[in-house]
C-alpha positions in Angstrom: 154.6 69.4 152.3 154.2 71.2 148.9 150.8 70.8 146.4 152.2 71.1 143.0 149.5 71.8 139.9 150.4 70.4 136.0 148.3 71.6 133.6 149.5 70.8 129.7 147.4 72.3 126.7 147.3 70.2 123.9 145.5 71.1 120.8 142.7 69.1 121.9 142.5 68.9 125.3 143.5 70.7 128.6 144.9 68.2 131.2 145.6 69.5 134.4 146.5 67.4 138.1 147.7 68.6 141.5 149.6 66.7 143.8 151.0 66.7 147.2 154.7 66.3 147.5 156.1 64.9 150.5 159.8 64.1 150.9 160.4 62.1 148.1 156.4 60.9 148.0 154.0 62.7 145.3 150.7 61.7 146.2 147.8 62.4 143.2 145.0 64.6 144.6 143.0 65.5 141.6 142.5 65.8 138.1 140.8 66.9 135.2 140.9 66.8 131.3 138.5 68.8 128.9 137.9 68.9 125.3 139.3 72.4 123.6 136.5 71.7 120.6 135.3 75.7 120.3 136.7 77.0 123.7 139.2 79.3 124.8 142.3 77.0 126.0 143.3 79.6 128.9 139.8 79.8 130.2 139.9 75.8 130.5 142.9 76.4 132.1 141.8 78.6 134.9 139.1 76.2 135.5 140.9 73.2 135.4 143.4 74.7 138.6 139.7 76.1 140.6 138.4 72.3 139.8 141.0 70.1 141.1 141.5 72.6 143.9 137.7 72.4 144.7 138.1 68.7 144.4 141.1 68.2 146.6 139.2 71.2 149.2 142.5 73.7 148.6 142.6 77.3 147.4 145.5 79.0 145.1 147.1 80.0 148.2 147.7 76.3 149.3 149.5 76.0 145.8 153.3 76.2 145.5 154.1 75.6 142.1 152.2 75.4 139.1 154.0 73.9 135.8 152.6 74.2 132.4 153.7 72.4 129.2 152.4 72.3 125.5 150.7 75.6 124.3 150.5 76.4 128.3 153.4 78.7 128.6 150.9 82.0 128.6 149.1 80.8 131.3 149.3 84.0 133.5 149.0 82.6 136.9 151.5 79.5 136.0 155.0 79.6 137.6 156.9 78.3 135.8 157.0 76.3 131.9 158.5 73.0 131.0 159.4 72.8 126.9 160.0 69.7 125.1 
């Protein structure tokens, strides 16, 4: 079993989800989408992954991977970045 964290910053929002993957199962834990308007993107970022970790009762040590897309790829604790 692996928990897997998306996060994409768009320019007006930052959506991120975590998931447990199982096999070929991928089960939706949590998620969480905020409004840029005036705020630093990364910042959202960071608190979207401690949100849907608090949701789903995890920590960042539970988390395997972390994929960012959009404006996400200098996301510091990300693992890796998916570009269109």
């Amino acid at each position: 079993m692996t928990y897997t964290i998306g996060i994409d910053i768009g320019s007006g929002a930052v959506k991120t989800v975590l998931f447990r993957v199982e096999g070929d199962n991928a089960e939706w834990l949590a998620k969480r989408s905020e409004r840029i308007r005036r705020r630093d993107p990364m910042t959202l970022a960071e608190e979207g992954r401690d949100g849907v970790l608090a949701d789903a009762g995890l920590s960042p040590e539970d988390v395997d991977y972390i994929a960012t897309t959009g404006e996400g790829e200098n996301v510091k604790f990300a693992t890796g970045h998916f570009y269109s």
